[in-house]
Chimera marker file (.cmm) of the C-alpha trace (Angstrom):
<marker_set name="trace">
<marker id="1" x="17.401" y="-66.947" z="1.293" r="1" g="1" b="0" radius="0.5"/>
<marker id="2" x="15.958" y="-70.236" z="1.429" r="1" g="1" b="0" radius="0.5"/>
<marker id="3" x="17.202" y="-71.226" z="-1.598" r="1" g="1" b="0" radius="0.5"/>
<marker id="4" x="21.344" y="-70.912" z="-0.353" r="1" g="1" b="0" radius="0.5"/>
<marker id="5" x="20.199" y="-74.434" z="0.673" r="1" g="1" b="0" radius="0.5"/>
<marker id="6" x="19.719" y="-76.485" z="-2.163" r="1" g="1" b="0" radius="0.5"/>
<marker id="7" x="22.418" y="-74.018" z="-3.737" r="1" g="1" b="0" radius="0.5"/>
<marker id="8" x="24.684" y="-75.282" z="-0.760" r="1" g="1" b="0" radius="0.5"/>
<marker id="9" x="24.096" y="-78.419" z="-1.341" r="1" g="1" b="0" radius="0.5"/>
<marker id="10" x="24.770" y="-78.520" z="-4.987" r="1" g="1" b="0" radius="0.5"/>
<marker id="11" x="28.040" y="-76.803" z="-4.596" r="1" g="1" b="0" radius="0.5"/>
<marker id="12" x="28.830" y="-79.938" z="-1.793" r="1" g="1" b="0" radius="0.5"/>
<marker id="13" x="28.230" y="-82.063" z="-4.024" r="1" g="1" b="0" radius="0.5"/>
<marker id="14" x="30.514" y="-80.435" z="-6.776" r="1" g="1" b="0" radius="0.5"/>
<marker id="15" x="33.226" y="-80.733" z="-4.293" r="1" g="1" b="0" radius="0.5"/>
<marker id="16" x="32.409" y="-83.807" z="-2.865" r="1" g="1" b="0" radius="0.5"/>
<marker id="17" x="33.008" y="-85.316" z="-6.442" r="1" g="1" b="0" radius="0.5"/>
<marker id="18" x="36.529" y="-83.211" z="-6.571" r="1" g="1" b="0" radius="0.5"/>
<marker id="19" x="37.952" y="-84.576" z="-3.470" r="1" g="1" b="0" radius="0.5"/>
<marker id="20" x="36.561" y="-87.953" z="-4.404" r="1" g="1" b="0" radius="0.5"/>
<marker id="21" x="38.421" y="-87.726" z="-7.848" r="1" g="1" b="0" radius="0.5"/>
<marker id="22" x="41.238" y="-86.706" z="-6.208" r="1" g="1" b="0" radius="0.5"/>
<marker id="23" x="41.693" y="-89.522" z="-3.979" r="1" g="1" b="0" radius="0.5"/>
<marker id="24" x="40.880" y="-91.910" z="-6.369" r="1" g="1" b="0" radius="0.5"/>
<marker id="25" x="43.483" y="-90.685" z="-8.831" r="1" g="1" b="0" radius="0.5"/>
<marker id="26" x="46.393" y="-90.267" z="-5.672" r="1" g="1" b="0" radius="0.5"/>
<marker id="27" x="45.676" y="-93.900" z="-4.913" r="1" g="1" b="0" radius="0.5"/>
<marker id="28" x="46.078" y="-95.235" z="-8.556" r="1" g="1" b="0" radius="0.5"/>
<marker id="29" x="48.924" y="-93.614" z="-9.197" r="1" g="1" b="0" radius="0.5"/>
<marker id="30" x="49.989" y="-94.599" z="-5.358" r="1" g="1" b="0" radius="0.5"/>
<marker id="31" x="49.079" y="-98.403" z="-6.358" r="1" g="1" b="0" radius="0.5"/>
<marker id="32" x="51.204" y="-98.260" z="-9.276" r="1" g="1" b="0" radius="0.5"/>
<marker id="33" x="47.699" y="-98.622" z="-11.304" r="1" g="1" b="0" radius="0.5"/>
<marker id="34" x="48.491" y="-95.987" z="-13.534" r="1" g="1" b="0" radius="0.5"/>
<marker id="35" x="51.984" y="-94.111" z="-14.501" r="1" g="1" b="0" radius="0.5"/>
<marker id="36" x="51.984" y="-90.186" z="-13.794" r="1" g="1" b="0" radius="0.5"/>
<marker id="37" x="53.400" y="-90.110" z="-17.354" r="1" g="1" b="0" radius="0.5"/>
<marker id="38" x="50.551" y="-92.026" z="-18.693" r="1" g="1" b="0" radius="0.5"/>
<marker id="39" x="48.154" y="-89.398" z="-17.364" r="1" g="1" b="0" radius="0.5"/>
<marker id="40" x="49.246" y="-86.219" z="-18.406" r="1" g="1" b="0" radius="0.5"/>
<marker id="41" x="47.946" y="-83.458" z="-20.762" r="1" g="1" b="0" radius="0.5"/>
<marker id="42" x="44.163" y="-84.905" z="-19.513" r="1" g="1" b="0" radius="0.5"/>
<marker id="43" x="44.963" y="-88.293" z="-21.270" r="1" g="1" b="0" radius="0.5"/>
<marker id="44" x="42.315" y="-90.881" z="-20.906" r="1" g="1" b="0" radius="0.5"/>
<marker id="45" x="44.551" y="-93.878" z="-19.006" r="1" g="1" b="0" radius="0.5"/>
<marker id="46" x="43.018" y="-93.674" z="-15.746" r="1" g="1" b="0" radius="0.5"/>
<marker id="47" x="41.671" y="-96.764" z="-14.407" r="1" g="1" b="0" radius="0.5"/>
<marker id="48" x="37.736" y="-97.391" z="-15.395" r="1" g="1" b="0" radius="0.5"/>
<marker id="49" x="36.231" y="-96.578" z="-11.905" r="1" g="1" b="0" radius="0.5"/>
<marker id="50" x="38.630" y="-92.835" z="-11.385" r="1" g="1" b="0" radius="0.5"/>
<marker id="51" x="37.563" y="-91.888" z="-14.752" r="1" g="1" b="0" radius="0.5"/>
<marker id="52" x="33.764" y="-92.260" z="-14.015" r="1" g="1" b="0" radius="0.5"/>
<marker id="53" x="34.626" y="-90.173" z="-10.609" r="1" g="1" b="0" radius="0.5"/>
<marker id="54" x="36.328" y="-87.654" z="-13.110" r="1" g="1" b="0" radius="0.5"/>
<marker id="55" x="33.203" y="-87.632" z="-15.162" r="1" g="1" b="0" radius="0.5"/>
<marker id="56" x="31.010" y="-87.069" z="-12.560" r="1" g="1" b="0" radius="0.5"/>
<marker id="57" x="32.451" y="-84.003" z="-10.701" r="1" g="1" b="0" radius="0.5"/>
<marker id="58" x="32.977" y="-82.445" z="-14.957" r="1" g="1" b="0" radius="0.5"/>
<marker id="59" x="29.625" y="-82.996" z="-15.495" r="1" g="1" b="0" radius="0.5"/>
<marker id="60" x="28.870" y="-81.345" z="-12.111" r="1" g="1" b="0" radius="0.5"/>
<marker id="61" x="30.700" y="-78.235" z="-13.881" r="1" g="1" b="0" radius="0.5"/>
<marker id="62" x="28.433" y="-77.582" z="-17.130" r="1" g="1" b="0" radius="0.5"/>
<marker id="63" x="24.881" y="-77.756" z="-16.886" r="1" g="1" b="0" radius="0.5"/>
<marker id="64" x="24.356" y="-77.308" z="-13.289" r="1" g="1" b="0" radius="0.5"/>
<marker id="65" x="25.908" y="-73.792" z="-13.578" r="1" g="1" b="0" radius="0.5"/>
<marker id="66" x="22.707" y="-72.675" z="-14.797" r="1" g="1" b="0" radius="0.5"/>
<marker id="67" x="21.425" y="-73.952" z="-11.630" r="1" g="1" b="0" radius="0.5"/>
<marker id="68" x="23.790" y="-71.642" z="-9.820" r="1" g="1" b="0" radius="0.5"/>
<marker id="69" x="23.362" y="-68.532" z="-12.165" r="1" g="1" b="0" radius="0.5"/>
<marker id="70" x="18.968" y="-69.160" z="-11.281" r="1" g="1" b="0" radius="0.5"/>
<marker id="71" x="19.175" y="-69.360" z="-7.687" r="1" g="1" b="0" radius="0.5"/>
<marker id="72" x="21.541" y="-66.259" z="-7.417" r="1" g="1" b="0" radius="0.5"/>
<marker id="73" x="19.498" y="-64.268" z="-10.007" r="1" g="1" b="0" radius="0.5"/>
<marker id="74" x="16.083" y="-64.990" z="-8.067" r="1" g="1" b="0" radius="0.5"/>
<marker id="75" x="17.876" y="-64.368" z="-5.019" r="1" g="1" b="0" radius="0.5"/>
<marker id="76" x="19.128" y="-60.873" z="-6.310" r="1" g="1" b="0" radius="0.5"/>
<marker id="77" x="15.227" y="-60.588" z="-8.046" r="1" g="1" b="0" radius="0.5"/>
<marker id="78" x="13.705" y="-61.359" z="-5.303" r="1" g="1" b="0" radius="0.5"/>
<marker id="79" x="10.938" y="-63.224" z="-7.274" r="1" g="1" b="0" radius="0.5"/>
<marker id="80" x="11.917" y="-66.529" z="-5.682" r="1" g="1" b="0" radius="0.5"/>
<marker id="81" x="8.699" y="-68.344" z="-3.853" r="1" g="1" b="0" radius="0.5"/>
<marker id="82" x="7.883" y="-71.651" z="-2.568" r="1" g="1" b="0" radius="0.5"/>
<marker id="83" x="7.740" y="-73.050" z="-5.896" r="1" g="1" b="0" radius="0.5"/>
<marker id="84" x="11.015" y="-72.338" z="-6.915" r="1" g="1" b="0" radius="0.5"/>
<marker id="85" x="12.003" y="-73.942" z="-3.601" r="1" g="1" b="0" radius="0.5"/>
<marker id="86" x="10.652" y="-77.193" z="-4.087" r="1" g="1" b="0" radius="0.5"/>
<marker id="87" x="12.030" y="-77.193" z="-7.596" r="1" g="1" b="0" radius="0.5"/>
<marker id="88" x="15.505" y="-76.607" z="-6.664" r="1" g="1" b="0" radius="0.5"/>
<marker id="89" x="15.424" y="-79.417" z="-4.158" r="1" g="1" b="0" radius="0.5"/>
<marker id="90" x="13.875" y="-81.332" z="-7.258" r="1" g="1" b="0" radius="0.5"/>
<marker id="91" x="16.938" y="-80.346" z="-9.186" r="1" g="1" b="0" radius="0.5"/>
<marker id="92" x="19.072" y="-81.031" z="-6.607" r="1" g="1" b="0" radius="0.5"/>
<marker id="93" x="17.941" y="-84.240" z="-5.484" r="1" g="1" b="0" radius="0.5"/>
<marker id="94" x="18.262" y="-85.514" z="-9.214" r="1" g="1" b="0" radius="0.5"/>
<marker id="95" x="21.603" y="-84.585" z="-9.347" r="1" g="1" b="0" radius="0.5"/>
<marker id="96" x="22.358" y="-86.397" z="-6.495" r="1" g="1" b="0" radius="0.5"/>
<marker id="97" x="21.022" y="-89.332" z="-7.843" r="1" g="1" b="0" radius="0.5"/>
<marker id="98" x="22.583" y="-88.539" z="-11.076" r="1" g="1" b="0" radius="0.5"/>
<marker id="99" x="26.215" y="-88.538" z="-9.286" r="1" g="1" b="0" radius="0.5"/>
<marker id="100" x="25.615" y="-91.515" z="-7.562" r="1" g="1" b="0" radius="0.5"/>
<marker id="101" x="24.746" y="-93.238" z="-10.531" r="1" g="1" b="0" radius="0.5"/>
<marker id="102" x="28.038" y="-91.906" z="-12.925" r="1" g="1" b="0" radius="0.5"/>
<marker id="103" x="30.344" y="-93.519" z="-10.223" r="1" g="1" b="0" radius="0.5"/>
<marker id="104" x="28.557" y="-96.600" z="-8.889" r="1" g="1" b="0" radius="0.5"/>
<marker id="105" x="27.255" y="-98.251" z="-11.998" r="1" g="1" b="0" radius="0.5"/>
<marker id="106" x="27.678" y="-98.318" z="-15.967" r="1" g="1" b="0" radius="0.5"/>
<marker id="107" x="23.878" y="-97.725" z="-16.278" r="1" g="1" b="0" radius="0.5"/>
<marker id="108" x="24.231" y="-94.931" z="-19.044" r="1" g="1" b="0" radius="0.5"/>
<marker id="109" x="20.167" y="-94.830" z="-19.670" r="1" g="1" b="0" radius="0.5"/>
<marker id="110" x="19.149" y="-95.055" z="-15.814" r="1" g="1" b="0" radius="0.5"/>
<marker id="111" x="21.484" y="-92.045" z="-15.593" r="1" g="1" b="0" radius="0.5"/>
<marker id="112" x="20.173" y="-90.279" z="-19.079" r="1" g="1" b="0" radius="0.5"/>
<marker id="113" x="17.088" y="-90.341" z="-17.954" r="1" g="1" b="0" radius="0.5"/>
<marker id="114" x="17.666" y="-89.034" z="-14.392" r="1" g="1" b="0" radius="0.5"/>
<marker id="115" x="19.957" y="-86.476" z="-16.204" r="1" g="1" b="0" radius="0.5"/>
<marker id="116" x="17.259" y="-85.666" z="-18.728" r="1" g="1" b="0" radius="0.5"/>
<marker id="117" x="14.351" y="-85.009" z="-15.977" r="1" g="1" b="0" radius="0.5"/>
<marker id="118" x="17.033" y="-83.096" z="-14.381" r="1" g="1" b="0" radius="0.5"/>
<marker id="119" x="17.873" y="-80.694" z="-17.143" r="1" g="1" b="0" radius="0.5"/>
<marker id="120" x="13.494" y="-80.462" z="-17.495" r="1" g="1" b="0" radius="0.5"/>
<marker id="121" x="13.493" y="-79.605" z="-13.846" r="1" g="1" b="0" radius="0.5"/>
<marker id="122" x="16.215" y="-76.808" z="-14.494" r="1" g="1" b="0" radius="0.5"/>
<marker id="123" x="14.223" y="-75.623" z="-18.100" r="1" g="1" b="0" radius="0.5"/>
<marker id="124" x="10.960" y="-75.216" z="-15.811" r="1" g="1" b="0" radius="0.5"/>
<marker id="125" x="12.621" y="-72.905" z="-13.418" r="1" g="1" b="0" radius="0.5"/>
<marker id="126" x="14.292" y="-70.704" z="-16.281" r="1" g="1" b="0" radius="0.5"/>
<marker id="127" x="10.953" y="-70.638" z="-17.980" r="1" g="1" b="0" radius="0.5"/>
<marker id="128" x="8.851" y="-69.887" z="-14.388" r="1" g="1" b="0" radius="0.5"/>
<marker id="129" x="11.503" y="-67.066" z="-13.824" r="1" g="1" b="0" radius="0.5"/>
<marker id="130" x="11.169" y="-65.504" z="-17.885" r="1" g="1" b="0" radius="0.5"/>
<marker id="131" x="7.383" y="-65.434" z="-17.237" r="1" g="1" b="0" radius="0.5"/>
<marker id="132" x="7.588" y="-64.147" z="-13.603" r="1" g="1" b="0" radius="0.5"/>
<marker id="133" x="10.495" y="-61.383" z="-14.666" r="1" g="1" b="0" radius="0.5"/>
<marker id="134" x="9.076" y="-60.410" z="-18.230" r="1" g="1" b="0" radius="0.5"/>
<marker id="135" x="5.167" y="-60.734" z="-18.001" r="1" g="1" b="0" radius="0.5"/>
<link id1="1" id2="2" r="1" g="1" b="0" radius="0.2"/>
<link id1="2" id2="3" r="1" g="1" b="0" radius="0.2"/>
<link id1="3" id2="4" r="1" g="1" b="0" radius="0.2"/>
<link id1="4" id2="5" r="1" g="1" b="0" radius="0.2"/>
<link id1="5" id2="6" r="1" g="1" b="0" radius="0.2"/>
<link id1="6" id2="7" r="1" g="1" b="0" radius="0.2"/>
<link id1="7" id2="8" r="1" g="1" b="0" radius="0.2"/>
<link id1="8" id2="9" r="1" g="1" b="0" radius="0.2"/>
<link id1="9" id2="10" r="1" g="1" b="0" radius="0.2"/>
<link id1="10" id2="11" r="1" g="1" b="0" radius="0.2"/>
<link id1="11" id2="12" r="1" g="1" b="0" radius="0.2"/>
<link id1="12" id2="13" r="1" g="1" b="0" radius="0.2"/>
<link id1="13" id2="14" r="1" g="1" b="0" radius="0.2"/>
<link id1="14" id2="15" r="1" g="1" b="0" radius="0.2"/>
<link id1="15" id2="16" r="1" g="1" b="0" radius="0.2"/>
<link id1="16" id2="17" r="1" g="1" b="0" radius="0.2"/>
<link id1="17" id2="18" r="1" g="1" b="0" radius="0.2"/>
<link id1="18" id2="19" r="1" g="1" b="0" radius="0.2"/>
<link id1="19" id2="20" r="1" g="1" b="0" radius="0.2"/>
<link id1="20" id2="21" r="1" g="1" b="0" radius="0.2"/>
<link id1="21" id2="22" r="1" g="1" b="0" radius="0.2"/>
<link id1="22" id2="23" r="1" g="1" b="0" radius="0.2"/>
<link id1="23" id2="24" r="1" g="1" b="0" radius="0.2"/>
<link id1="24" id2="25" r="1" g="1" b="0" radius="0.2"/>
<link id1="25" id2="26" r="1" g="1" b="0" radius="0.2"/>
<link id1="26" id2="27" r="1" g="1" b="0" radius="0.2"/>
<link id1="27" id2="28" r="1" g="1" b="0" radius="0.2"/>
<link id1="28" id2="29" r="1" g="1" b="0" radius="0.2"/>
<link id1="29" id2="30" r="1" g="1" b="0" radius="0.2"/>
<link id1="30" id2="31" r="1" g="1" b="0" radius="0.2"/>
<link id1="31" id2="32" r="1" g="1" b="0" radius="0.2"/>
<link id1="32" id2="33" r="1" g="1" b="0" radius="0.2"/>
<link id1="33" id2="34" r="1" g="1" b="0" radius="0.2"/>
<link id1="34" id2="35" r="1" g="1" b="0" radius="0.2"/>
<link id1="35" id2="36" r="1" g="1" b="0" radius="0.2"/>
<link id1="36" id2="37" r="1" g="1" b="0" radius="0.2"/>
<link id1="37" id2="38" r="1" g="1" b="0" radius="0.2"/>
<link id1="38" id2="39" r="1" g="1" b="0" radius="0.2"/>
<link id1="39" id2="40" r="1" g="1" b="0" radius="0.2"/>
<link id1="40" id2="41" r="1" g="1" b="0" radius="0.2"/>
<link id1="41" id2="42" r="1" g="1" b="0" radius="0.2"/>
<link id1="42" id2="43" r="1" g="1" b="0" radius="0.2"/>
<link id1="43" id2="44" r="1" g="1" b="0" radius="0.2"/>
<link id1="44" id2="45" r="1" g="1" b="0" radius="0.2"/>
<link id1="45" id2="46" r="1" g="1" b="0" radius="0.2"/>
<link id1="46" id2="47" r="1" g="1" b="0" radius="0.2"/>
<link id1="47" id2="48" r="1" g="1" b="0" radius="0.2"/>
<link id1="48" id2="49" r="1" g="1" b="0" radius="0.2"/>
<link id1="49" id2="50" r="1" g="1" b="0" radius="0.2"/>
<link id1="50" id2="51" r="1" g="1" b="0" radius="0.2"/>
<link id1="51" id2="52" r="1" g="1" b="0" radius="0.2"/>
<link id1="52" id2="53" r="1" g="1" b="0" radius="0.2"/>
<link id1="53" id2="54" r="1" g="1" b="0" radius="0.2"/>
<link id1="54" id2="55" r="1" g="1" b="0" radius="0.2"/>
<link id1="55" id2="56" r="1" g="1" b="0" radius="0.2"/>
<link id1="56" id2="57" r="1" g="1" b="0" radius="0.2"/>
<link id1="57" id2="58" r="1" g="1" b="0" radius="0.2"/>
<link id1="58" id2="59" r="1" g="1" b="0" radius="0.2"/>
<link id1="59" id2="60" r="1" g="1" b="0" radius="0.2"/>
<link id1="60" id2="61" r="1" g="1" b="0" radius="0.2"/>
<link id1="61" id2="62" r="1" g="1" b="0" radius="0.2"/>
<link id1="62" id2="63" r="1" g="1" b="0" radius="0.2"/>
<link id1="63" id2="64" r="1" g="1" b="0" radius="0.2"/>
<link id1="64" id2="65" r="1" g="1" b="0" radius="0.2"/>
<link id1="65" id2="66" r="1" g="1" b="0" radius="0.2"/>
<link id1="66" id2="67" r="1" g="1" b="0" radius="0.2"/>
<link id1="67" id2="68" r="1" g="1" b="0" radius="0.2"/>
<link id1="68" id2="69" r="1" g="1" b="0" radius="0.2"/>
<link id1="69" id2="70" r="1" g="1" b="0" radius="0.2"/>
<link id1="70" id2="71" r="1" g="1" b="0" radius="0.2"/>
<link id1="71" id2="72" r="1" g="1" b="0" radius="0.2"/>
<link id1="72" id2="73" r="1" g="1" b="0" radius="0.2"/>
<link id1="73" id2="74" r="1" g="1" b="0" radius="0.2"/>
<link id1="74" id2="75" r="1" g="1" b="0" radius="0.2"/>
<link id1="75" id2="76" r="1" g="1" b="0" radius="0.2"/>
<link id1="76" id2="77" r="1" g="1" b="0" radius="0.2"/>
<link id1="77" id2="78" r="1" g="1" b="0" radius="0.2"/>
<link id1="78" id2="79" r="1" g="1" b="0" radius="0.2"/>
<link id1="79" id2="80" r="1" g="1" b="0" radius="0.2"/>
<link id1="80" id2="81" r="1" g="1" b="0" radius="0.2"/>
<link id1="81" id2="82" r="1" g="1" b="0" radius="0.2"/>
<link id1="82" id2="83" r="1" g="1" b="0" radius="0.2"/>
<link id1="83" id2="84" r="1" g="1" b="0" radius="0.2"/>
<link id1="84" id2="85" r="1" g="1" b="0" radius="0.2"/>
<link id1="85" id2="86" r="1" g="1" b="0" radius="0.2"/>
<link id1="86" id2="87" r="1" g="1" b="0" radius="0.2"/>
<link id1="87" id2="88" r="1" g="1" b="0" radius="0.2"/>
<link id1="88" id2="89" r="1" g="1" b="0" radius="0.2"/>
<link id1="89" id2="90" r="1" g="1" b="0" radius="0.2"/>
<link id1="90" id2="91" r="1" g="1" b="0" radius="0.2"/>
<link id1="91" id2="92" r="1" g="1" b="0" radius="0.2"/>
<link id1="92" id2="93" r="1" g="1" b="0" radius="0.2"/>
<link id1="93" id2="94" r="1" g="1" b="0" radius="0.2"/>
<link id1="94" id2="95" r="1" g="1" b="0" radius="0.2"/>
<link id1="95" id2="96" r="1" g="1" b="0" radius="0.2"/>
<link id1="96" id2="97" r="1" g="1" b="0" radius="0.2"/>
<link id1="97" id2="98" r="1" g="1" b="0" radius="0.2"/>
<link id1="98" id2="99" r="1" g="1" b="0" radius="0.2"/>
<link id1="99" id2="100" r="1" g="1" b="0" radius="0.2"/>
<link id1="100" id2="101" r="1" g="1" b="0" radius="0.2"/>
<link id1="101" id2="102" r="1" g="1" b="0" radius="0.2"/>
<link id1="102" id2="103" r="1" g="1" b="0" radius="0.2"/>
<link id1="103" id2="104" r="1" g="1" b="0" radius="0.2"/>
<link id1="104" id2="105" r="1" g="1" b="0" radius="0.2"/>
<link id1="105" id2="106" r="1" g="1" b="0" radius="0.2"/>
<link id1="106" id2="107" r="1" g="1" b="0" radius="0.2"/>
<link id1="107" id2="108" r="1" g="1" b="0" radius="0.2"/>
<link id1="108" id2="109" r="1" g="1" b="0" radius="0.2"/>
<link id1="109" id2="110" r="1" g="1" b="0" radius="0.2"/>
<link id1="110" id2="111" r="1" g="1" b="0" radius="0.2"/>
<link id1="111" id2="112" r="1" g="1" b="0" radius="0.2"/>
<link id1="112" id2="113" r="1" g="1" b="0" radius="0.2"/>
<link id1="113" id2="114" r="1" g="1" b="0" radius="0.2"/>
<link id1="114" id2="115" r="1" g="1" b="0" radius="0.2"/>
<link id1="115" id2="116" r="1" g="1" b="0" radius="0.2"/>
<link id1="116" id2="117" r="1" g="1" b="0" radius="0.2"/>
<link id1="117" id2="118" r="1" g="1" b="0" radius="0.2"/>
<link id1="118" id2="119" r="1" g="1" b="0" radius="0.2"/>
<link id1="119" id2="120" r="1" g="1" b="0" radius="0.2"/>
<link id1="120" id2="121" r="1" g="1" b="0" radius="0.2"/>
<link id1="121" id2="122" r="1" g="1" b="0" radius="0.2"/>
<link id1="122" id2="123" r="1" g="1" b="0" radius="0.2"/>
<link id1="123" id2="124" r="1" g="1" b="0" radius="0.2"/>
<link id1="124" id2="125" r="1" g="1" b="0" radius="0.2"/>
<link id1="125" id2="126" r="1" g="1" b="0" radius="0.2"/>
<link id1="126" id2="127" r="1" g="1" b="0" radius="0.2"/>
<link id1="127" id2="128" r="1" g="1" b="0" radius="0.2"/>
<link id1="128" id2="129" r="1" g="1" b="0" radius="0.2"/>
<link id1="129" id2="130" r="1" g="1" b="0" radius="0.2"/>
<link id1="130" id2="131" r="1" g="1" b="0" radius="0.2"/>
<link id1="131" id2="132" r="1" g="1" b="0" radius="0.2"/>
<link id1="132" id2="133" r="1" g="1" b="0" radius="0.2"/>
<link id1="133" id2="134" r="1" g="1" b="0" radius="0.2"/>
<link id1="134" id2="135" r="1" g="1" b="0" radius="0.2"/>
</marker_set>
């Protein structure tokens, strides 16, 4: 049960991102920024800074869901350990950092990389899991 944490926090952040997108894309269209017309059917003519929010909370969306699938699998298994704890607060942590990064700053290869170490994290705790399940 331990790991609900780092699973709770990951889903915060998810929807931290979702309300921040929201608000961002209320106020351009409030500040006359953008024209509701000029945005629909997902076109891209948000402003710079609410389509890196928008990024952020998508991206929070794809990979990370086999985050969630792991922790509620070794939950269910039972075969979670302290290991797996400190690696999902890895994970985590890194995509905090990664979040931060996609709406704060243009730095595409500070955020690859954090991304990348991220998705490693996430491919050592499959792999741990296969060889804890299967062997």
């Amino acid at each position: 049960m331990e790991l609900l944490a780092p699973l709770s926090v990951q889903v915060l952040l998810a929807f931290a991102l979702l309300f921040l997108m929201g608000y961002a894309r209320i106020k351009s269209i409030v500040t006359k920024q953008v024209h509701p017309k000029d945005i629909s059917n997902r076109q891209p003519n948000w402003p710079e800074r609410v389509t890196r929010i928008g990024n952020a909370y998508h991206n929070q969306l794809e990979i990370p869901l086999l985050f969630y699938v792991l922790i509620i699998v070794l939950i269910i298994t039972k075969l979670n350990d302290t290991a797996f704890l400190y690696l999902a607060w890895t994970y985590v942590a890194l995509r905090l950092i990664h979040a931060a990064i996609h709406i704060s700053t243009k730095r595409s290869t500070m955020r690859f990389y954090v991304f990348t170490i991220s998705c490693v994290v996430l491919f050592v705790m499959w792999l741990r899991f296969f060889m804890k399940y299967f062997l």
